[in-house]
N, C-alpha and C positions, 0 to 999 in steps of 0.2 A: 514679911512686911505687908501692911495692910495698906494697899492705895486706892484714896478714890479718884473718879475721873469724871469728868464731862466733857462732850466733843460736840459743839454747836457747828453746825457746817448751810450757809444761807445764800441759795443761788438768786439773783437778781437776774430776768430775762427782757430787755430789750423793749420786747413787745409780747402780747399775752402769747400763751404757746395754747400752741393748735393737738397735740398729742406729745407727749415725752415719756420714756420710759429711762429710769434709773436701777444700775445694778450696784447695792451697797453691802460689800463688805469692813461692818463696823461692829461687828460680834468676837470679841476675842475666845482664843481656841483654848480648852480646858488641856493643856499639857503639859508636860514636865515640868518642873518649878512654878507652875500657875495652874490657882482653884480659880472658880466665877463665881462671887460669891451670890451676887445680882446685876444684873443688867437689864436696860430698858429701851428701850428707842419710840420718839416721839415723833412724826408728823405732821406738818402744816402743809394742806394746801397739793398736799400729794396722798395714796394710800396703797397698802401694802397690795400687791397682788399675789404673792408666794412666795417661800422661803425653801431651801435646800441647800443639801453641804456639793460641793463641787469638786473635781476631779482632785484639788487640795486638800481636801477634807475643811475649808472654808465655809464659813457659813454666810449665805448669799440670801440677802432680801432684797427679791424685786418687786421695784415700786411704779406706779403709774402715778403721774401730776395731772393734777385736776386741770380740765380744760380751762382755756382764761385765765388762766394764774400767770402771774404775776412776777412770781415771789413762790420760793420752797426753802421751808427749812427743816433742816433736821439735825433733831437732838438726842445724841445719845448718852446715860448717865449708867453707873455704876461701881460696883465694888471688887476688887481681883489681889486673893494673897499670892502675894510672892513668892520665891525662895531664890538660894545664889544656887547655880550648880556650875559656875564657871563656863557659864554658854554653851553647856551640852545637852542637846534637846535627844537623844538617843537615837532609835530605831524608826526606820525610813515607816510612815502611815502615809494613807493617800490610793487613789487610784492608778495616779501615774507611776511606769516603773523605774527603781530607782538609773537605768541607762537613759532617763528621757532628760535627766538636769545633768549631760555631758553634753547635749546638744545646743548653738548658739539660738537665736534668738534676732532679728532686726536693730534690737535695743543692746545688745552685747556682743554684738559678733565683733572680733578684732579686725584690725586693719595694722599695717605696717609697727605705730607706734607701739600698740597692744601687747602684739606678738615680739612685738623686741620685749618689753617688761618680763612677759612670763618666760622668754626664755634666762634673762637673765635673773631670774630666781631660779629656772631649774638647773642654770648651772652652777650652782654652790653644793648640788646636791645633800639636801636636806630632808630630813626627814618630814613627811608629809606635814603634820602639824606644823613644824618650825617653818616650811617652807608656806605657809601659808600666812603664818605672822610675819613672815618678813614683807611679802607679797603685800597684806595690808598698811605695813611700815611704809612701803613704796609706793603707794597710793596717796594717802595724805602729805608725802612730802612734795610729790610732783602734782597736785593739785589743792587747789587753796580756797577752802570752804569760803565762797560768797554768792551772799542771796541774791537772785536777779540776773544772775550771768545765762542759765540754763531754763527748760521750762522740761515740762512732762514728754516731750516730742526728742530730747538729746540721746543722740548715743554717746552710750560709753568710748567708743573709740574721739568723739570731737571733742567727748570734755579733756579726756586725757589728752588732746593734743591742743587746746586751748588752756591746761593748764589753772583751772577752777569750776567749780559746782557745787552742790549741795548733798547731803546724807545721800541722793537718791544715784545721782551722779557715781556718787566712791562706789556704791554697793554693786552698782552694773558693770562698773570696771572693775572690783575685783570679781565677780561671776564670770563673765567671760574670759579674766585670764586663769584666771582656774580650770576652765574648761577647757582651755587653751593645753591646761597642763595634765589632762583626763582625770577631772577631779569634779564629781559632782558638786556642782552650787544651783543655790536660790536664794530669791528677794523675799524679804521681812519687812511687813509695814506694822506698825503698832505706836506705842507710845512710852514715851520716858520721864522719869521724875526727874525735872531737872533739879542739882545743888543750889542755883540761885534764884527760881521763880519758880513760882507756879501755872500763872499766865503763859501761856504760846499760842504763835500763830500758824503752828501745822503740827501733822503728825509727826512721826520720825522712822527713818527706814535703814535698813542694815541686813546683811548677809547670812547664809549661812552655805557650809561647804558640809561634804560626806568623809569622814576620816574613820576607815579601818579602824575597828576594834571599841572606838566610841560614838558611832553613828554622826549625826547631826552636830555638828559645832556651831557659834555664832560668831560673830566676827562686824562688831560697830567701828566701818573705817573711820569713818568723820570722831570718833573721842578715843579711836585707839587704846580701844578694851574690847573685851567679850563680853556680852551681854549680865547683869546681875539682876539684883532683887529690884531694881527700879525701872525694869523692864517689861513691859505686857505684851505676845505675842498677838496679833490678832488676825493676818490674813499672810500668806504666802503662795509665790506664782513662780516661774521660769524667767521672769521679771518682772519691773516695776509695772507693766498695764495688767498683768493677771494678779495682783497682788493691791493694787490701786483701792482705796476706799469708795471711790465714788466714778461708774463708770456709767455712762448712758448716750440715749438717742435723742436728739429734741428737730419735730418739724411744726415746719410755721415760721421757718428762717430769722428766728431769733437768735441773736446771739446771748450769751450770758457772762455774768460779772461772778464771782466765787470770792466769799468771804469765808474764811475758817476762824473759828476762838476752844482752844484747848487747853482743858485749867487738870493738871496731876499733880495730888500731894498724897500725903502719907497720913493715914489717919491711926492714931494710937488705938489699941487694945486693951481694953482693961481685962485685966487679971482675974 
């Protein structure tokens, strides 16, 4: 499947900024089931200062915002085929080793509720795979996707004990109770073809665990599948802030306003 994509992302600052720097992971990763066919990224108002892949094998462009400004946007457009491989991305790449995604994290580390979840998956005793689908089956039924309950700051352990959140929410709860159960996981930010629009207004974020004999799995709790051809990987971390599209510093004590517009469809091939 042929999708294309544009991801406009436009911070509105307060008052003009005095120095900011941004670190944008918005480059998807050329890997298993996904070619790039082209990509682009445009800047307003900010400009690139360096680019490098990082300890994820992520590819990270840091930008500086022009003094005075105002206003930054950035747009990034391109083209990425697909393929389904049933959410198996294989064999561990990257600089970290694969024992560093068993260790928790601020944003995933269990507390009581957590830990009761993953043990009662590991007591069905299940085969790693199966006990992993269940584990995401058990997610989305004790929490209930709504936007605005949660922000970028929530751990896994409040949403699952409050009971709702968002893609980013599911994915860090099940990370850490996988980890819980000594089962490599990581967060997945990327993008999705939705069935009914093409318009959205954010990315989309989802899991992925270490499973003997097939490496890398993926695991989208929030639509309870595994990832397929409508899927684009782009950045992955030990959670949702090392895996973030947009991370940075802003002084000159501005505050900022964050609009995102994200358009994915499917573009035909001709023969």
């Amino acid at each position: 499947m042929r999708l294309e994509i544009r991801h406009t992302t436009r911070y509105r600052f307060s008052e003009p900024v005095v120095h900011a720097l941004q670190r944008l992971r918005l480059t998807p990763k050329a890997t298993q089931g996904q070619e790039i066919l082209a990509w682009n990224m445009e800047l307003e108002h900010a400009h690139e200062e360096l680019a490098y892949d990082d300890q994820h094998h992520n590819r990270v462009t840091l930008v500086a915002v022009d003094g005075g400004a105002s206003e930054v946007t950035v747009i990034c457009s391109g083209e990425v085929d697909t393929s389904d491989h049933a959410g198996v991305i294989g064999r561990h790449a990257g600089h970290l080793p694969l024992w560093s995604f068993r260790g928790q994290t601020p944003r995933t580390r269990p507390g009581p509720t957590m830990n009761a979840l993953a043990e009662s998956v590991r007591a069905q005793d299940q085969q790693p795979l199966d006990m992993l689908h269940t584990l995401s089956a058990r997610i989305i039924d004790a929490v209930s996707y709504e936007i605005g309950t949660t922000d970028v700051n929530t751990t896994a352990e409040q949403s699952l004990c409050d009971g709702h959140g968002v893609c980013q929410d599911h994915a860090q709860i099940f990370i850490g109770a996988a980890r819980a159960l000594d089962i490599p996981a990581r967060y997945v930010s990327g993008y999705l073809m939705m069935d009914d629009r093409v318009e959205q207004d954010a990315t989309h974020g989802w899991a992925e665990a270490y499973v003997e004999g097939l490496g890398w799995v993926g695991f989208d709790i929030s639509n309870g599948i595994s990832p397929d051809q409508r899927y684009v990987r782009v950045a992955t971390g030990r959670d949702y802030r090392e895996a973030a599209p947009i991370t940075g510093i802003t002084f000159g004590g501005a505050s900022q306003e964050l609009q995102v517009e994200v358009a994915v469809a499917q573009r035909q091939v001709q023969q």
